[in-house]
Each structure stands twice: as C-alpha cells, then as structure tokens.
N, C-alpha and C positions, 0 to 999 in steps of 0.2 A: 504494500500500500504506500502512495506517495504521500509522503508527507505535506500539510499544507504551509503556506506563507503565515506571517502574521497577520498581512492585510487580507489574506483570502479568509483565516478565520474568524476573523474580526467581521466580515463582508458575510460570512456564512452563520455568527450568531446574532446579525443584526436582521436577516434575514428569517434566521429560525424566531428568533424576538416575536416580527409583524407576524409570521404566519402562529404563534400561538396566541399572541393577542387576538388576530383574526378571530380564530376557532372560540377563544374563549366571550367573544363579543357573541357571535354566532348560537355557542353554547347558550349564554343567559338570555337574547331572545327568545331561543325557545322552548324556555322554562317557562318564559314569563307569557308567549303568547299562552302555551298549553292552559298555563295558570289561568289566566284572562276566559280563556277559553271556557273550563273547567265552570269557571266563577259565574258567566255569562249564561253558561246552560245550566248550572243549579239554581239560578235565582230566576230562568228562564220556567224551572220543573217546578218551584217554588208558586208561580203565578198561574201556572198552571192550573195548578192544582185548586188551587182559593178561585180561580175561576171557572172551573167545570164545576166547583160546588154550588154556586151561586147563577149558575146558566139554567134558566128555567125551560128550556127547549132545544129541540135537536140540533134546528140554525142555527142557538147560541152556542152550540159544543161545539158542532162542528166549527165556528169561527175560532172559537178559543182554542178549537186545535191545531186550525190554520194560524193565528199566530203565535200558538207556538213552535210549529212548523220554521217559522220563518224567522223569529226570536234564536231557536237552533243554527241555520244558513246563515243571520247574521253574524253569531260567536264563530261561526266559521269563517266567514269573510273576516273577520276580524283580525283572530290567528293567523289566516294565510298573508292577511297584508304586513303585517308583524314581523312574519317570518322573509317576508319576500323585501323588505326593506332591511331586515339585517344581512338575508344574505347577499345585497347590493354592496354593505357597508365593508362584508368578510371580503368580495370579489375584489373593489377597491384597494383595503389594504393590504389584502394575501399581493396582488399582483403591484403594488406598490413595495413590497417589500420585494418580491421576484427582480423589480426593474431598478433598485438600490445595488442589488446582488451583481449584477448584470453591469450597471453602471460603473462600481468598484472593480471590477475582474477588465472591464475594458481600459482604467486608468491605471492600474495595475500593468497592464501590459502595456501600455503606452510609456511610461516611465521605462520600464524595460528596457523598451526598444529605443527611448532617447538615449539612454546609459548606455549600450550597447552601439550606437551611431558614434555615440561622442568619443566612446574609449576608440572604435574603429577610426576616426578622425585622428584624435592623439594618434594613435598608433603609427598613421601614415604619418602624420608631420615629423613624430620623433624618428623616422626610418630615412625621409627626408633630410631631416638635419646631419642623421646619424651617417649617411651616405656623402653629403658634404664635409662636414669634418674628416670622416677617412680620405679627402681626397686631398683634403688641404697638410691631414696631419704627415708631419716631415718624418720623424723619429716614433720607435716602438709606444714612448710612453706619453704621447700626445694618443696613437692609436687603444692607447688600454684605457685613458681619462676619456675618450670618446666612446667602445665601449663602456665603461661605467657608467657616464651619461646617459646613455642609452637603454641600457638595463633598469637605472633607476627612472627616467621617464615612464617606461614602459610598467615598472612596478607602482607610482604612483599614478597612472591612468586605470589600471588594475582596481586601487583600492578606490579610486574615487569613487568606480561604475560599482565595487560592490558595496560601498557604502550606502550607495542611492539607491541601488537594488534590494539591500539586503529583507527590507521589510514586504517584499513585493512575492521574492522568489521562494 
C-alpha cells in the first residue's frame, strides 16, 4: 500500500469530515421527519376517533374518514418533503467535500510539477555554467572547484524541490 502525502491526508480527512457531517445531517432529518411523521398521524388517529364518535351518519363517517385519509397523505407529504430537502442539503455537501478533495490533489500536483520544472531548470543552468567553467578552467584545481560547484548546485536544487514537495509527495 502506498503511502499517502501529508496534504493528501489532510485532503482525504477533510473530505471524510463533509461526507460524515453529510450522512449525519441526513441521518437526523430522518428521525425527525419519521418523528413528524409518527406525530402527525397519531394526532391524525387521535381526531379520528373523537370524530367518528360524534358523526351522526354514514356521510358524516364517511367524510371523517376521508379526512383522515388525507390528514395521513399529508404526514406523508410532509416526511417526504423533509427528507427530500435534507437529502439536497447531504448531495450538496457530500459533493462539496468530493470537489475540496479533488481540488487539493490537483494543487498538490501542481506544486509538484512546478518543483520539478524548477529543479529541471537549475539543473540545466548549473550544467550550463558547469560546462563553461570546465572550459575556461586552466589547471586541475580550478576543474575540481568547478566540479564542486557543481555538485553543490545541483544538491541544493535537490533540497529546494524536496523541500516544496515534501508535504505534497
């Protein structure tokens, strides 16, 4: 298994973060429609009731049945609207966090790839220099201080890129 960056896990528990908040948004919606729900149709069965006792005829039952027929479909439109607005609210931040995730892994890689251009840039210039100096130098130990020059260029182009890299990679 590869190991992750610091900024990719950082990118992946800010991510995990929004998709539990999602879920847990989600979750207590639909407690609280059920709830609603629950509530709306026992005090639906509640009126019910007190009024089939008090309906002196069949049309009257029959209406008191019909609205509580309907009294029921409303607790249910209710619920469903409840539910259908949190799960807007989940889609929003679950994919709001996906597009964070997303976001970081691509400046992540971008950083990369500038560290990577730049140290390639050093690289040639100090091979540039390093090829002038050999031509200019006279004697052995102007060629070994060119050399050295060179090697340390090259080691501090090194440390810059992983220094800028190092949180990314």
């Amino acid at each position: 298994m590869q190991n992750k960056s610091e900024a990719e896990t950082e990118a992946l528990a800010a991510q995990t973060k929004g998709h539990t908040e999602a879920k847990n948004i989600v979750d207590e919606a639909w407690k609280r429609a059920d709830q609603a729900y629950k509530e709306s149709k026992k005090q639906a069965d509640i009126v019910h009731e007190q009024a089939k006792k008090i309906a002196v005829n069949k049309q009257a039952k029959d209406e008191v049945d019909k609205a509580h027929k309907e009294a029921h479909e409303q607790a249910k439109k209710l619920r469903d609207s409840i539910v259908a607005e949190a799960m807007a609210v989940f889609r929003t931040i679950y994919d709001k966090a996906d597009a964070d995730y997303l976001e970081a892994q691509a400046k992540s890689q971008a950083v990369i790839k500038d560290a990577d251009e730049s140290f390639k840039e050093a690289k040639k210039q100090a091979e540039i220099v390093y090829k002038e100096a050999m031509k200019q130098a006279i004697d052995k130990q102007a060629k070994k201080e060119a050399d050295e020059a060179f090697k340390k260029a090259i080691a501090q182009a090194k440390q810059v890129r992983n220094e800028t890299t190092r949180k990314y990679r």
